[in-house]
C-alpha positions as CSV (number, residue, x, y, z in Angstrom):
1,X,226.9,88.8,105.9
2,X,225.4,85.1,106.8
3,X,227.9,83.3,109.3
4,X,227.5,80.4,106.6
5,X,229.3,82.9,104.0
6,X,231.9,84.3,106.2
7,X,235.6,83.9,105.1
8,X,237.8,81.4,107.2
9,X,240.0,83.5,109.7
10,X,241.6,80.2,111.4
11,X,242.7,76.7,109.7
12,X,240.1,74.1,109.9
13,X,241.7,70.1,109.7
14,X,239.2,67.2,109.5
15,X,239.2,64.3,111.9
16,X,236.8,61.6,111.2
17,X,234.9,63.0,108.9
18,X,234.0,66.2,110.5
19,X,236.2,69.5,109.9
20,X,237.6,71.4,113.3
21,X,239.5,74.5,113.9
22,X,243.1,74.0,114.4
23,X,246.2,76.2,115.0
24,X,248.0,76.7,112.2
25,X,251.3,74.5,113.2
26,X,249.0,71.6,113.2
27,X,247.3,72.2,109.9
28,X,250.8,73.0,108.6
29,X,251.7,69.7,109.6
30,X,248.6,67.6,108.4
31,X,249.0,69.2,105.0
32,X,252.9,68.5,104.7
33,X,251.5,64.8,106.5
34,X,249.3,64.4,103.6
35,X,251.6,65.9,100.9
36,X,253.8,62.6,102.3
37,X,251.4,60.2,102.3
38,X,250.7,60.6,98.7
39,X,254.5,60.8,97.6
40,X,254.8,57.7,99.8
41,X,252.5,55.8,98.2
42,X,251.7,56.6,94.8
43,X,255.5,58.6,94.1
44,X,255.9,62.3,93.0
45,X,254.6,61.9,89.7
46,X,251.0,61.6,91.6
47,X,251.9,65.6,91.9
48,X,251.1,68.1,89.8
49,X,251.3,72.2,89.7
50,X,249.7,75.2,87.8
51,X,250.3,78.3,88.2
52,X,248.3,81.6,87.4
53,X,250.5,84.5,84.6
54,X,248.0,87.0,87.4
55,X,250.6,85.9,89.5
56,X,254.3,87.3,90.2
57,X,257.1,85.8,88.4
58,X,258.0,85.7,92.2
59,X,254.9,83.3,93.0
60,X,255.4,81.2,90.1
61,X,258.8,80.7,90.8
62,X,258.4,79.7,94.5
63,X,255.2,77.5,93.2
64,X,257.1,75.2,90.6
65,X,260.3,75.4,93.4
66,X,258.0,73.6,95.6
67,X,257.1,71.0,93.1
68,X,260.3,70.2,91.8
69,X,261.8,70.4,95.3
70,X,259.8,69.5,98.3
71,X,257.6,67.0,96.4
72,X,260.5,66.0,93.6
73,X,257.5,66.6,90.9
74,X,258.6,67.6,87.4
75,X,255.1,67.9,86.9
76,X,254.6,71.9,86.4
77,X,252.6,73.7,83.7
78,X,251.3,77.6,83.6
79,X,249.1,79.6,81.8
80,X,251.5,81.5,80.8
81,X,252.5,79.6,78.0
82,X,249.4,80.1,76.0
């Protein structure tokens, strides 16, 4: 396999413009940073979440959880409705 087509084994975070490994408590927190940023400025309705039905009920659950929850989104929709 070509190293350009290899799978990511560590967390990459981008800093001026150019993408660098980082552990993963910093690209935890440059995620949940961004995740902020947004809610901070645009409010949780800038949020949305879909979820897969190939996913568990388990999955889903924790997926919409974190909407409603952590980013205070009501903005949640699934496949498995159709």
């Amino acid at each position: 396999m070509q190293q350009a087509y290899a799978r990511l084994t560590r967390p990459l975070v981008r800093k001026g413009g150019a993408l660098r490994e980082a552990s993963w408590d910093e690209a935890l927190d440059a995620a949940a940073a961004g995740f902020r940023k947004v809610v901070e400025r645009d409010g949780p309705k800038a949020f949305g979440m879909f979820s897969c039905s190939k996913a568990t009920n388990e999955v889903n659950y924790l997926a919409q959880k974190f909407a409603r929850s952590v980013l205070g989104s009501n903005n949640v929709d699934s496949c498995n409705r159709t």
